[in-house]
Each structure stands twice: as C-alpha cells, then as structure tokens.
C-alpha positions in Angstrom: 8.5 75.8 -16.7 10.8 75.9 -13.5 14.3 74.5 -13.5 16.6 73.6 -10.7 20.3 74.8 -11.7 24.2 73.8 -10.3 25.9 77.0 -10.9 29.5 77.1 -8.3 29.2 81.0 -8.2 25.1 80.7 -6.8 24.8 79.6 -3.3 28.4 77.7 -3.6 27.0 75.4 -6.4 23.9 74.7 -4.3 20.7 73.5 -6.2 18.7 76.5 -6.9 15.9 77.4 -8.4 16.6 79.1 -11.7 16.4 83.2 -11.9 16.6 83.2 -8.1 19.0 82.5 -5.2 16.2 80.3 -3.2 17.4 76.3 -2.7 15.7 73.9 -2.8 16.5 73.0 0.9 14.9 76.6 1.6 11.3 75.6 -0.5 11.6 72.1 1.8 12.8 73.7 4.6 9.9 76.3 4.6 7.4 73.1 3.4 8.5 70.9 6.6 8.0 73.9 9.0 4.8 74.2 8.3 4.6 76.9 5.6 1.6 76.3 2.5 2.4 77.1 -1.2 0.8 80.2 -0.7 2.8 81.3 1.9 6.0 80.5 0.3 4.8 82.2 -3.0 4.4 85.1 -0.7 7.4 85.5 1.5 10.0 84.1 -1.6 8.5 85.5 -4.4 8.5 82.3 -6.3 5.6 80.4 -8.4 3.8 77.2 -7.2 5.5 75.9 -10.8 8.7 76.7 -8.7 7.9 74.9 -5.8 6.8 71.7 -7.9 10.5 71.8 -9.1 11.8 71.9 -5.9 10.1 69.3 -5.0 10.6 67.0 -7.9 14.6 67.5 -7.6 14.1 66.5 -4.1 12.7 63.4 -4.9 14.8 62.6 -7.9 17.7 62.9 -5.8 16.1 61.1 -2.6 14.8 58.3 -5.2 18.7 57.5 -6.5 20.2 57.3 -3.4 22.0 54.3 -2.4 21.6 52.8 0.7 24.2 49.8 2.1 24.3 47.9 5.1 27.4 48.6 7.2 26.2 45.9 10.1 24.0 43.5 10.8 22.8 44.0 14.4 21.2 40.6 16.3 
C-alpha cells in the first residue's frame, strides 16, 4: 500500500509520495491538466495505488479545512 510522507529534508517537508520525490500537488497537478492514470504511471513512474494516495491525502486535507466568514456582504 502507498503512503504519503512529511520528511523536512524531501521536497522542503512537502507531502510526498513515499520511495519517491513526486508530491502530491504534482499527481493533482498532472490529474487537473488533463493527464489519465495511465499517463502519469508512465511519465512519473508511479502505481495507480500511488495515485489513489495522492488523492486520498488531498481530500483528507481539503475535508478538514476550516472555513470562517470574515464579512458579510449585502
């Protein structure tokens, strides 16, 4: 199984996917432009396992994010 790591001295402590230097924002970066899961297993040498990480970080982190109202605009 695929696992996201924090390690400071990879990519400046950006998440990465583990055994490689490819971050997460690279897997959704390549997703968003367009790219399939066969094209990224290509060009990054990953495994669709590793993309499914990615993309379950991403959403961990998206789902726990706090949202406040600053102003209420009328």
């Amino acid at each position: 199984m695929s696992e996201i790591i924090l390690n400071k001295k990879i990519r400046f402590g950006k998440p990465t996917i583990k055994g490689t230097r490819i971050t997460v924002d690279e897997v959704l970066g390549a997703l968003s432009g367009g790219m399939t899961f066969e094209d990224i297993e290509k060009e990054y040498k990953l495994k669709r396992q590793d993309i499914i990480a990615a993309l379950k970080y991403a959403t961990k982190v998206v789902s726990e994010e706090r949202v406040g109202v600053l102003a209420i605009s009328r």
